[in-house]
ZAMARGU-4260 file (C-alpha; in steps of 0.2 Angstrom, whole numbers, plus 5000, padded with zeros to 4 digits):
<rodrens>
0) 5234/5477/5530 | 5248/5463/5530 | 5248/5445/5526 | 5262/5431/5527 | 5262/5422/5511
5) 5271/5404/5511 | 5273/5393/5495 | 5274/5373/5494 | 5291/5366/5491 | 5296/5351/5483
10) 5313/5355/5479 | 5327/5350/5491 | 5338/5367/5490 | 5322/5378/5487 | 5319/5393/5500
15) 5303/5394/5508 | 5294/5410/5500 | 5286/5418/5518 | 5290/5436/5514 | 5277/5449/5524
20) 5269/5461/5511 | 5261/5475/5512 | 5246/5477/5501 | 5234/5495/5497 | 5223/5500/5486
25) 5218/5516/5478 | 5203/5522/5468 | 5206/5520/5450 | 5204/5538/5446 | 5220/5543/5458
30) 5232/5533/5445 | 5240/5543/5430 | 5234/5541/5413 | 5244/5535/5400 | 5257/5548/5390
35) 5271/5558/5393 | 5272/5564/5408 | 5276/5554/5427 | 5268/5556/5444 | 5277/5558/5459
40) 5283/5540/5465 | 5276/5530/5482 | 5286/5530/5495 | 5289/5514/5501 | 5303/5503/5510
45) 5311/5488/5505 | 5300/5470/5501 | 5284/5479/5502 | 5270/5484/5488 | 5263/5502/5485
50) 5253/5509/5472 | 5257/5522/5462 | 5248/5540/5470 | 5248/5556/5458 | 5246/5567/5473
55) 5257/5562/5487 | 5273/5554/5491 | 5264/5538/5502 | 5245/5532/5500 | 5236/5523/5511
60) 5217/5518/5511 | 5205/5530/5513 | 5194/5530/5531 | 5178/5522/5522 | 5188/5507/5512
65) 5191/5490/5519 | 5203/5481/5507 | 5198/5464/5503 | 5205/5446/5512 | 5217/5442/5500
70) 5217/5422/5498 | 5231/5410/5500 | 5237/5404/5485 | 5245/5386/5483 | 5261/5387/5470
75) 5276/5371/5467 | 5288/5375/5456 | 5300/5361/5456 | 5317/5361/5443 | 5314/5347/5429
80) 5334/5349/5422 | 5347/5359/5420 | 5363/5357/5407 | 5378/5364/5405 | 5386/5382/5413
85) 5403/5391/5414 | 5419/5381/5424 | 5424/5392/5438 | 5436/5388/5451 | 5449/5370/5452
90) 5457/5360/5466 | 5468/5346/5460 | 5467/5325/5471 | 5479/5315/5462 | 5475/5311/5443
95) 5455/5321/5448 | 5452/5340/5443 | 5436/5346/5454 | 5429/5361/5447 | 5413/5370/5448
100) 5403/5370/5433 | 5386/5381/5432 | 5376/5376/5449 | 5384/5360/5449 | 5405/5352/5454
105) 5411/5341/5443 | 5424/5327/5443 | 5436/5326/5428 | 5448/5314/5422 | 5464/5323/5419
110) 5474/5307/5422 | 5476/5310/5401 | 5479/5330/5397 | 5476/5327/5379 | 5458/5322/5383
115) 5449/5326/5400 | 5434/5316/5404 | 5419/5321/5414 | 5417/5306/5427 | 5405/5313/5437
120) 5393/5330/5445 | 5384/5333/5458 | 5365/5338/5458 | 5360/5356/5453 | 5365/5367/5467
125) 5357/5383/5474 | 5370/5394/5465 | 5385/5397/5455 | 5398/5386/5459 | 5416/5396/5457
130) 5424/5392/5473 | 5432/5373/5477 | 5445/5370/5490 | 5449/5350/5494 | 5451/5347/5515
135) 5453/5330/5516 | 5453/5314/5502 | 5435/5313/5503 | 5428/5331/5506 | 5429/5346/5496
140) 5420/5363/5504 | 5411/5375/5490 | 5400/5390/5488 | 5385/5387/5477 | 5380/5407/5479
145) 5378/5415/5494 | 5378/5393/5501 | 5393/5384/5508 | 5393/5367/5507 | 5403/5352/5512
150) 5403/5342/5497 | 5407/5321/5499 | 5420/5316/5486 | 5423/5299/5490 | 5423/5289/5474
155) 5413/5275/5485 | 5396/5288/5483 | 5388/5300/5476 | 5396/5315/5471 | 5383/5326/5485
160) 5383/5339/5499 | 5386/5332/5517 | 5380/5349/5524 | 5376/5367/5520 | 5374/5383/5528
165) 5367/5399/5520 | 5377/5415/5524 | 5374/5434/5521 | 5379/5437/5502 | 5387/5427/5487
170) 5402/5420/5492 | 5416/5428/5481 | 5433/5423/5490 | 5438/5408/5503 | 5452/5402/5514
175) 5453/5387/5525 | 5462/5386/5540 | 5468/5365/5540 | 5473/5367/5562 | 5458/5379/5569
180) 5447/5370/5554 | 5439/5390/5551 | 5435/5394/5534 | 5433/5412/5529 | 5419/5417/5517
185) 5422/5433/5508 | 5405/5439/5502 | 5396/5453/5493 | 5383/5464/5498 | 5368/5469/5489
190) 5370/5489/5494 | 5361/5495/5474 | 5362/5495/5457 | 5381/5489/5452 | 5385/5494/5472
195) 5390/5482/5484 | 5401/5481/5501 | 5409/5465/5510 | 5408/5453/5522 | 5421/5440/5529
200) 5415/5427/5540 | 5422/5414/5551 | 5414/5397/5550 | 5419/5381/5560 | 5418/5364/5554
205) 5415/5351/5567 | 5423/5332/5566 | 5405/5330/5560 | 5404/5341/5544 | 5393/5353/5554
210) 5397/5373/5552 | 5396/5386/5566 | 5399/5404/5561 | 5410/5413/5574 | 5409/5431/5569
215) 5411/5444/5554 | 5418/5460/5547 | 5414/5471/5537 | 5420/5478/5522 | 5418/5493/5509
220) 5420/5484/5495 | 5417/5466/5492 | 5433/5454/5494 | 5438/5449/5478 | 5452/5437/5485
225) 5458/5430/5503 | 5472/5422/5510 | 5476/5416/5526 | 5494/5424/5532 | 5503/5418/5548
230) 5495/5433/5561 | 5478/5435/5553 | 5472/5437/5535 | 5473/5449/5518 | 5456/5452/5507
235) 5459/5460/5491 | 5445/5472/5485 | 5436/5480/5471 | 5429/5497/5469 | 5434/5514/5472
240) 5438/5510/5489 | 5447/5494/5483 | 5465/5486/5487 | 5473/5476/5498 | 5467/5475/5517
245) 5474/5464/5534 | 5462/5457/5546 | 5470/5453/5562 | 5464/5437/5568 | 5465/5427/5585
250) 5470/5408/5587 | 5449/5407/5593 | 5445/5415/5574 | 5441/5432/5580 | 5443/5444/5565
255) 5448/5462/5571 | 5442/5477/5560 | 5449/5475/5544 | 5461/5489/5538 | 5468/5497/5523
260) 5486/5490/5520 | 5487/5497/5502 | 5477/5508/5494 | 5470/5510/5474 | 5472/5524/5467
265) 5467/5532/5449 | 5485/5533/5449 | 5488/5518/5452 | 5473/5506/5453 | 5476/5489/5464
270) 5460/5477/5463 | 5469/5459/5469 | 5461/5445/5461 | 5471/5432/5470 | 5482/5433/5483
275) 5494/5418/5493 | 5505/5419/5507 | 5520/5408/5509 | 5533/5410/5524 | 5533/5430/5528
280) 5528/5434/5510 | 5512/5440/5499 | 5509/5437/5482 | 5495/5445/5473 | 5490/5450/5455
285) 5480/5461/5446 | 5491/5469/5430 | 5506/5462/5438 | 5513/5451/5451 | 5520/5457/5463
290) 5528/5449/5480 | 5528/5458/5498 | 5538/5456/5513 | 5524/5455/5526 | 5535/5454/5543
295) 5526/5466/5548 | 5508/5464/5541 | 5501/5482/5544 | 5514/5487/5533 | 5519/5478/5516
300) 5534/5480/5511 | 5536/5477/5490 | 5549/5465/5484 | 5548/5465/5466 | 5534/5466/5454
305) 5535/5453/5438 | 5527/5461/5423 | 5512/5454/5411 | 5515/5465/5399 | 5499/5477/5404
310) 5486/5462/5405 | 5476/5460/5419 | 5481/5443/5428 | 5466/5435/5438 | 5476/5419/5442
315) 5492/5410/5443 | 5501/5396/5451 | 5523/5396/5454 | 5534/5381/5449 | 5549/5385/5455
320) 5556/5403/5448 | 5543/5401/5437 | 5526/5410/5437 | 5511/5404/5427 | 5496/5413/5423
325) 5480/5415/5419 | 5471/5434/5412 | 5465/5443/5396 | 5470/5459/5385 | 5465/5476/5384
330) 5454/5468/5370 | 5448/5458/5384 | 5457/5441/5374 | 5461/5427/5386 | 5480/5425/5390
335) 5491/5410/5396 | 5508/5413/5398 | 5523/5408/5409 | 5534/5424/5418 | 5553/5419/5426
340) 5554/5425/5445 | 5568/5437/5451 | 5572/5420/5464 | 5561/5402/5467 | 5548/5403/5478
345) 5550/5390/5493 | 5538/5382/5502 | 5518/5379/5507 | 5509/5392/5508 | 5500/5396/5523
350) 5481/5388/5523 | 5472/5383/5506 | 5466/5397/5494 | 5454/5395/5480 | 5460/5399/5464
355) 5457/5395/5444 | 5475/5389/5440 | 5484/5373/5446 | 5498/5363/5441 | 5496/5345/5438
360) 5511/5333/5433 | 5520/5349/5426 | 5507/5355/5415 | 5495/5371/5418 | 5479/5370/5422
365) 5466/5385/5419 | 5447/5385/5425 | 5440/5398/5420 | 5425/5394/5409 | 5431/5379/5402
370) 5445/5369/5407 | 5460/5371/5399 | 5478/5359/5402 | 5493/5368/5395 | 5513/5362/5393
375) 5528/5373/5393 | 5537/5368/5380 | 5549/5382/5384 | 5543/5396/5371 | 5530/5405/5372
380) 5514/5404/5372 | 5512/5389/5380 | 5506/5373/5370 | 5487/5368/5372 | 5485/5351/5377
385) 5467/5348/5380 | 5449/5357/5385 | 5433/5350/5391 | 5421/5361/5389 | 5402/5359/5395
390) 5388/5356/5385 | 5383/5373/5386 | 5396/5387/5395 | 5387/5402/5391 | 5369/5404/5389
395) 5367/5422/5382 | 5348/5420/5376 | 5337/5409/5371 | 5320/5402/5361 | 5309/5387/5363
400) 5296/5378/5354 | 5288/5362/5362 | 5299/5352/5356 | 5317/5358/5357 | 5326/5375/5366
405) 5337/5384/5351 | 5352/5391/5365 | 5363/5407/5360 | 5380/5402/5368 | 5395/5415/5369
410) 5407/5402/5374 | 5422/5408/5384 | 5415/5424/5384 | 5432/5433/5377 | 5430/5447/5363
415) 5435/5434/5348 | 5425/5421/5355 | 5414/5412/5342 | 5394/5412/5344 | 5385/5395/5343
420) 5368/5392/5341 | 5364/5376/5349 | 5346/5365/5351 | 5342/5354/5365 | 5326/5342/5364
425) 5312/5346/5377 | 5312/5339/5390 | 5328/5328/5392 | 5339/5342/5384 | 5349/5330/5373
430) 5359/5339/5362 | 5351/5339/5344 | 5363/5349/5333 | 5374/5363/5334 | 5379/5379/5321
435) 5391/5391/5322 | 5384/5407/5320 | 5392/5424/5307 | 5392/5435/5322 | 5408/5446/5320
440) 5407/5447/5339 | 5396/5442/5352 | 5396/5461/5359 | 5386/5465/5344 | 5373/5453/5348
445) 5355/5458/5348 | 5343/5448/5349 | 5334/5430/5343 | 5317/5426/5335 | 5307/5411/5333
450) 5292/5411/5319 | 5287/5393/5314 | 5302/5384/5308 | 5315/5399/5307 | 5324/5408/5318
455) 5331/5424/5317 | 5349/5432/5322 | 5352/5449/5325 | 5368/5456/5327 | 5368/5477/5325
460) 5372/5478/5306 | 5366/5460/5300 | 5350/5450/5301 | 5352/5430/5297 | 5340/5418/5294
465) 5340/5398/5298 | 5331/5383/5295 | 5325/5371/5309 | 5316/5358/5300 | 5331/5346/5302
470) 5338/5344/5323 | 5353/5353/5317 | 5348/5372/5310 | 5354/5375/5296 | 5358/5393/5290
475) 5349/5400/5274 | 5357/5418/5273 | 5357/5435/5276 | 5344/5447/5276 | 5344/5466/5269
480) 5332/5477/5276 | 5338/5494/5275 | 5349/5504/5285 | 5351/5508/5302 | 5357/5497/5316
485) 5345/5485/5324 | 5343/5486/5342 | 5328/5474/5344 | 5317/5461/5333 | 5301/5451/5337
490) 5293/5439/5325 | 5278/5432/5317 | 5271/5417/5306 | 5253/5425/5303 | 5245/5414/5290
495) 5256/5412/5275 | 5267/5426/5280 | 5283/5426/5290 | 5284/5443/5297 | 5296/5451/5305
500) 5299/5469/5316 | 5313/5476/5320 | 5319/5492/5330 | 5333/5501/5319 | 5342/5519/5325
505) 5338/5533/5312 | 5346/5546/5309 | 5345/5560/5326 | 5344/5544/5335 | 5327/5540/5333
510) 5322/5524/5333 | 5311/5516/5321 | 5299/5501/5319 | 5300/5492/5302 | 5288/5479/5297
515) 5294/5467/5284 | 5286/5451/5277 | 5301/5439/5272 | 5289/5425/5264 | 5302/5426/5253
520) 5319/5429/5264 | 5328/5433/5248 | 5317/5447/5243 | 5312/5458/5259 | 5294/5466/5257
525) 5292/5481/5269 | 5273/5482/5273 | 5265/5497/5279 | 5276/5514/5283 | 5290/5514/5297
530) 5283/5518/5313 | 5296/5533/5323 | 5297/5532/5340 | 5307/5543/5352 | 5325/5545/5354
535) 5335/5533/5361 | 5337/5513/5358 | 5321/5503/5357 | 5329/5486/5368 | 5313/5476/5367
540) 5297/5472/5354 | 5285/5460/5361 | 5274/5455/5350 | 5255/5445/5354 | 5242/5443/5339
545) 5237/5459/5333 | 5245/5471/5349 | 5263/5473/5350 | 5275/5482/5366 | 5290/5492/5364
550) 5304/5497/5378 | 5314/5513/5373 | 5329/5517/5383 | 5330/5535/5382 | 5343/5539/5395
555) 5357/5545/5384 | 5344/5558/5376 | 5331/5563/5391 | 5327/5558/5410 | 5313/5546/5405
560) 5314/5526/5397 | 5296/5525/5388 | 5283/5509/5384 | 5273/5510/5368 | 5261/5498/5363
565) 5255/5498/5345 | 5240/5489/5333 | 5244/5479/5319 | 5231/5475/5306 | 5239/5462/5296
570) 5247/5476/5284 | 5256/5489/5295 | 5259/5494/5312 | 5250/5509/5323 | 5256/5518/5336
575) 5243/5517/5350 | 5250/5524/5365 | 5267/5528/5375 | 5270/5530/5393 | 5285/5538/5401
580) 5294/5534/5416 | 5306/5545/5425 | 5314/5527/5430 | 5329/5516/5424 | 5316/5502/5415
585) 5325/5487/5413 | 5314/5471/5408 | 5297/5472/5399 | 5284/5456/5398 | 5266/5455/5392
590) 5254/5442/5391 | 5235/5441/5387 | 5234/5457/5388 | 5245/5461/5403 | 5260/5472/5403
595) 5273/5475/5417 | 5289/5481/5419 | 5306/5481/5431 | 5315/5495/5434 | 5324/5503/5448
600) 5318/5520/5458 | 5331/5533/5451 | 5330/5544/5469 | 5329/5529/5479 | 5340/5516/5471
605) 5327/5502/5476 | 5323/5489/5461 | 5304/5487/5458 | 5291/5477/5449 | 5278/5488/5441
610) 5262/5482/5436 | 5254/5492/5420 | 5234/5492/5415 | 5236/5492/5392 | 5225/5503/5391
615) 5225/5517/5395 | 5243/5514/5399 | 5246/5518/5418 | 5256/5512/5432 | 5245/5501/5442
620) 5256/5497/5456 | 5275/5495/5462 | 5282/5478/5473 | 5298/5482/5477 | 5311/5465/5479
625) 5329/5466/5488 | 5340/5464/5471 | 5344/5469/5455 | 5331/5461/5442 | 5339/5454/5429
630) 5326/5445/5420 | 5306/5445/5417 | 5290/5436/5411 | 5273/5435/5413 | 5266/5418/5411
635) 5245/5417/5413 | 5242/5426/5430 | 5262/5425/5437 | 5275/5437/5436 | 5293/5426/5434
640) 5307/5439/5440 | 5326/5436/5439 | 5335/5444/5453 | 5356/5446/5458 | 5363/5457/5445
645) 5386/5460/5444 | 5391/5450/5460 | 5376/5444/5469 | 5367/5428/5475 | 5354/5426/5461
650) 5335/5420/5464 | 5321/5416/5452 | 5304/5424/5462 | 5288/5423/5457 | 5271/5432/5461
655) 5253/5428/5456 | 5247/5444/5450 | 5228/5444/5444 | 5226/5456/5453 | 5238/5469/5447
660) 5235/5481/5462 | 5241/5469/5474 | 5254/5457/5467 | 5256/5441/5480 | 5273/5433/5481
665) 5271/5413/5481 | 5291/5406/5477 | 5308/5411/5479 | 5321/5397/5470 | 5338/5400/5475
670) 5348/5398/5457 | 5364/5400/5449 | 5372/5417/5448 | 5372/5421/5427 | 5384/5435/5426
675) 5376/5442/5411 | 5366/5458/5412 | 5349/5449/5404 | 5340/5430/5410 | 5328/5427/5395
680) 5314/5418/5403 | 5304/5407/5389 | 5286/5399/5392 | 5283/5382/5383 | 5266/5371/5386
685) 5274/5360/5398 | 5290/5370/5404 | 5297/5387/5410 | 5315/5389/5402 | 5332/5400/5411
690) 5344/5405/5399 | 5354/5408/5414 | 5373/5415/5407 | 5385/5404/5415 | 5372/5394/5423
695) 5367/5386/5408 | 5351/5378/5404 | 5339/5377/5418 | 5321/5369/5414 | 5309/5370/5427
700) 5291/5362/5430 | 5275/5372/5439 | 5258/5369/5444 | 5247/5380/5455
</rodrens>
C-alpha cells in the first residue's frame, strides 16, 4: 500500500518532503542469510521501496498479509550555520567583485588588489553558487544549484534574493539577453552514475524580478558553457558526445533543436569551458583558444588557434591583443598566464556570459576557489597581487566532538596544494586554530580519527598523530605501524588505552585489519593477530563498543564489494561475519546496532539505500532515491543520506527507519553541490555536521 509522507519545514529554501512511497513486507525467512553469496535483486522503479526477495525478480505481499498503517512521523530539521566553501564564478561593479562562495554570494572589496575585503554575503542558499552575472547596479541573477535567483545588490540592503525559480537540473552555464530580458540556463541531467545529459532553458524576467520559463531543449551532454551569438546561441559540451553545438533562437526566445556545429573526437577532443561571441566571431577554450568566424553559424569557420602550451584553459578574459587566462597542468597545477593575439579583439560581446576571470583596473582577476588579483608586469608568470580566501574552501572530511569541529581542508584543490587541519567551536563556528598538515598530497589522503583528545591523519604510507588539548592542534609525530598502505582507520579511547585500527593492503591484495594500542604513540603495541579480509581495498572501519563494520571494495579483484563485521574483546579483533553484494556499495553507517549501506544497482543503474539486520547479516530492504549518494549516517532511528554526485543539484534526505523493512522518508534539504566524491556526515549531542567539499561547513539542528 502507498502513503504520502510530508515533513515540517522551518527553513526558508527547504523543499517540502511529500514523495509517494511504496512500502512491502515479506516473511523473514524469504530474506538471504548472511555470507557469501547474493540473491536476485527486487525489481523496483524509481523513488519507491522493495525488499529484498531470494525467489523472484518483484515481491508483493502474500493474499493472507495486511501490512500495517504506517504512522505519520513529525521531523524539523532547520540549518544552525554554515562557514566557508569554494569561490566559483565573478562579475565585476566598479571597485566591487561578486562571487559565489559555497551556498552563499559574496561582496568583496577589490578597490585595494593588494588586500580584498569581504564586505558582505548573502544568506546560505539552496546550492552551490558558481554562476554570477550583473544586469543592472542593483541586481545580480545567480544559480544556487538547480535555483535561479534574482539576487538585490543594492548597497542600501541586504545582500538577499528578490525571487527564485527552481528548474530541472543544476544549473552549469548562463547567458543573459539585456533587450528580450531571457536568460538561458544550461543544466545537467541526472541520467546515472557519472551520466548525465542537458537541458537549456529560456526564462523571462519581468520589470518586477519575476521569471517565466518560455521553453527548453535538450541536449546529449550537459552544457558546460553558453553564449549568446547574434542569430541564436552556442553550448559547449562535455562527454563523448561533447563539443560545440548552435541553437537557433527567435526574437520571442524560441530555442530550435540544438545541432552539432563541431564535433569531439578521440582525435581531437573539444570540451568548451567558456565560450564569447563578439561581432561575427566565437571565442572558445579548452587546451587552446581558438577564434571562429561565425557568419554563417551552422558552420564555424576557424581563425587561428593561440596556444597554452598543452594546458587545459577553463577561462579567460581579452585586453586588447592580449589574452588572459585561467587553467591547470597535466599535473592538474593551477595556471595564470597572459598569451599575445594574432590581431586585437574590438568590441562588446554579444549579451553577458558567466565566467571566472575578469579584468579590473588592468589587473586579472581569477575565481576559481579563491579569488586571486593578478598584474602583468610584462614577463611572465604574472605577479600575485592579492587572494581572499574563505574561512574554509575545501571541506574534504571532517570530525567533531561537542565542543569544536576538527575540518580537513584541501584548499585550492590542485595537486601541490597543501592540507590544513582546521577547528571551529561548536556552535558559532569560530575559528579556533589552524595546522598545516605533512600530507605529501591531498590525493593520498585517507582518512581521520578522533579518540579523546588526539586525532589521527592517514595518508596511504604515513599515520600522524596530534594534540587537541590546546584550540590550535598541535602535532606530536609520526607513527610506525608496519607495512602496507593504509586504506582506512577508526579509533578508540577504551579505558586507559588509545586504540587504534587500520585497514592495510598485504601482499596478493589482501587487505588486513591491525589492532594497535598507541598509549604510548612512540612505541606502537600491536594487540591480538591481524585479522585478513578479502581481496580488495577495505574504504571503511566503523567502530561502536565491542562490534566493529568493515566496507571492502572488491571490484578490481571480483564482482562483489563485501560488509564484515567483527567482535572485539578488549585484546584482539574476531571476524564475525561477511556479506557480499553483487553491487557497487558506496557509503557504510551503523549505529546501536544498525547497519545500512548505499550503493547502486549494477544492472539497473539506479542508486539505493539498503537497510541490513547485524546479525545474521542480510539485506532487509532497498529505497531507491533519484541521485547518486554521496554521503551516509545513521543517527538513533534516521538514516541521513547525501545525494548529487559529479555535476548535479545536491540534497541532504532523511528517512526514519525503525522499521528497517519499510524506511519512511521525512525531509529533503536542498544544499550546496560538494564536488568531492564523499560528504562525511558527523553526529554531535546537539548538532548534525556536513563536511560538504566546496560547500564548506554546514551545521544543522533537528528534532522529531
Amino acid at each position: 500500500m502507498g502513503k504520502t509522507f510530508c515533513a515540517v519545514i522551518t527553513l526558508g529554501f527547504l523543499l517540502a518532503a511529500c514523495t509517494p512511497t511504496t512500502t512491502v513486507g515479506i516473511p523473514a525467512s524469504s530474506t538471504p542469510g548472511a555470507a557469501s553469496a547474493t540473491a536476485p535483486r527486487a525489481s523496483t522503479q524509481p523513488y519507491t521501496q522493495t525488499p529484498i526477495s531470494p525467489s523472484t525478480q518483484t515481491s508483493s505481499p502474500s493474499p493472507m498479509e495486511t501490512p500495517a498503517p504506517i504512522p505519520e512521523i513529525s521531523f524539523n530539521l532547520t540549518r544552525f550555520a554554515q562557514l566557508g566553501g569554494s569561490i566559483k564564478g565573478i562579475s565585476i561593479a566598479g571597485d566591487v567583485a561578486y562571487v559565489g562562495m559555497g551556498p552563499r554570494l559574496a561582496e568583496i572589496d577589490i578597490s585595494q588588489p593588494e588586500q580584498p575585503i569581504l564586505m558582505r554575503q548573502s544568506e546560505a542558499l539552496p546550492g552551490l553558487v558558481t554562476q554570477v552575472l550583473q544586469i543592472s547596479e542593483d541586481t545580480l541573477l545567480i544559480n544556487a544549484g538547480k535555483f535561479l535567483l534574482v539576487m538585490n545588490a543594492s548597497p542600501r540592503a541586504e545582500l538577499r534574493p528578490l525571487a527564485q525559480l527552481a528548474l530541472e537540473g543544476a544549473i552549469t552555464a548562463m547567458a543573459w539577453d539585456e533587450e528580450s530580458r531571457i536568460l538561458y540556463a544550461g543544466q545537467s541531467i541526472y541520467q546515472r552514475q557519472s551520466a548525465y545529459t542537458g537541458l537549456i532553458a529560456a526564462a523571462k524576467l519581468s520589470p518586477e524580478n519575476q521569471f517565466t520559463v518560455l521553453n527548453s531543449v535538450t541536449m546529449p551532454e550537459w552544457p558546460m558553457s553558453i553564449a549568446l551569438g547574434s542569430q541564436g546561441l552556442y553550448a559547449g559540451a562535455e562527454g563523448e558526445l561533447g563539443g560545440l553545438y548552435y541553437v537557433p533562437v527567435s526574437g520571442t526566445g524560441e530555442m530550435s533543436i540544438p545541432n552539432q556545429v563541431i564535433a569531439s573526437t578521440p582525435e581531437e577532443p573539444l570540451q568548451p569551458l567558456s565560450l564569447r561571441v563578439i561581432g561575427e566571431r566565437l571565442y572558445l577554450c579548452y587546451r587552446d583558444i581558438r577564434a571562429y568566424d561565425v557568419t554563417n553559424p551552422e558552420e564555424p569557420a576557424k581563425i587561428w588557434t593561440v596556444s597554452s602550451g598543452g594546458d587545459v584553459v577553463a577561462g579567460f578574459s581579452f585586453v586588447g591583443d592580449k589574452a588572459y587566462y585561467f587553467g591547470w597542468t597535466i599535473l592538474s597545477e593551477y595556471v595564470q598566464d597572459v598569451a599575445s593575439l594574432p590581431q586585437p579583439i574590438l568590441g562588446d560581446a554579444v549579451g553577458e556570459t558567466v565566467s571566472v576571470t575578469a579584468i579590473h583596473n588592468g589587473n586579472f582577476l581569477v575565481a576559481y576557489n579563491d579569488l586571486e588579483i593578478y598584474a602583468d608586469s610584462g614577463t611572465s608568470p604574472l605577479q600575485l597581487l592579492g587572494t581572499y580566501q574563505a574561512p574554509i574552501i575545501h571541506a574534504i572530511d571532517a570530525t567533531a566532538n561537542d565542543q569544536a569541529v576538527y575540518v580537513v581542508d584541501n584548499g585550492l584543490g590542485a595537486s601541490n596544494s597543501p592540507v590544513t587541519l582546521r577547528a571551529f567551536s561548536l556552535a558559532d563556528l569560530t575559528p579556533l586554530g589552524q595546522v598545516k598538515t605533512e600530507l605529501a598530497s591531498w590525493y593520498r589522503y585517507v582518512g581521520i580519527a578522533l579518540e579523546g583528545d588526539r586525532i589521527y591523519l592517514a595518508e596511504e604510507q604515513a599515520l600522524w598523530v596530534y594534540d587537541i588539548r590546546a584550540p590550535q592542534p598541535v602535532l606530536l609525530g609520526k607513527v610506525d605501524i608496519g607495512q602496507g598502505a593504509i586504506t582506512a582507520i577508526a579509533a578508540m579511547l577504551r579505558g586507559g588505552q588509545r586504540l587504534l585500527v587500520a585497514a592495510q593492503q598485504a601482499e596478493d591484495d589482501l587487505s588486513v585489519l591491525t589492532l594497535v594500542d598507541l598509549s604510548d604513540w612512540q612505541n606502537p603495541i600491536k594487540l591480538g593477530d591481524p585479522v585478513i579480509l578479502d581481496q580488495g581495498d577495505s574504504q571503511q572501519i566503523i567502530w561502536e563498543g565491542t562490534h566493529l563494520s568493515v566496507r571492502l571494495d572488491g571490484s578490481y579483484h571480483s564482482k562483489f564489494d563485501t560488509i564484515y563485521t567483527l567482535d572485539f574483546d578488549g585484546q584482539s579483533l574476531e571476524l564475525r561475519e561477511s556479506l557480499m553484494l553483487e553491487d557497487y556499495i558506496h557509503h557504510l553507517a551503523a549505529s546501536e546496532g544498525s547497519l545500512a549501506v548505499t550503493g547502486t544497482r549494477s544492472f539497473l543503474s539506479e542508486d539505493y539505500l539498503s537497510m541490513l539486520e547485524p546479525g545474521p547479516l542480510r539485506e532487509l530492504s532497498q529505497t531507491t532515491y533519484p541521485d547518486h549518494g554521496v554521503g551516509l549516517a545513521l543517527i538513533g532511528d534516521l538514516a541521513w543520506i547525501v545525494v548529487g554526485g559529479d555535476y548535479g543539484a545536491a540534497q541532504l534526505r532523511v528517512y526514519e527507519v525503525s522499521d528497517p523493512v519499510h524506511p519512511q522518508q521525512v525531509e529533503v534539504m536542498d544544499i550546496a553541490q560538494s564536488e568531492n566524491f564523499t560528504v562525511p556526515i558527523i553526529e554531535t549531542s546537539a548538532y548534525v555536521v556536513l563536511a560538504n567539499g566546496s560547500g564548506g561547513i554546514e551545521l544543522l539542528e533537528y528534532n522529531q
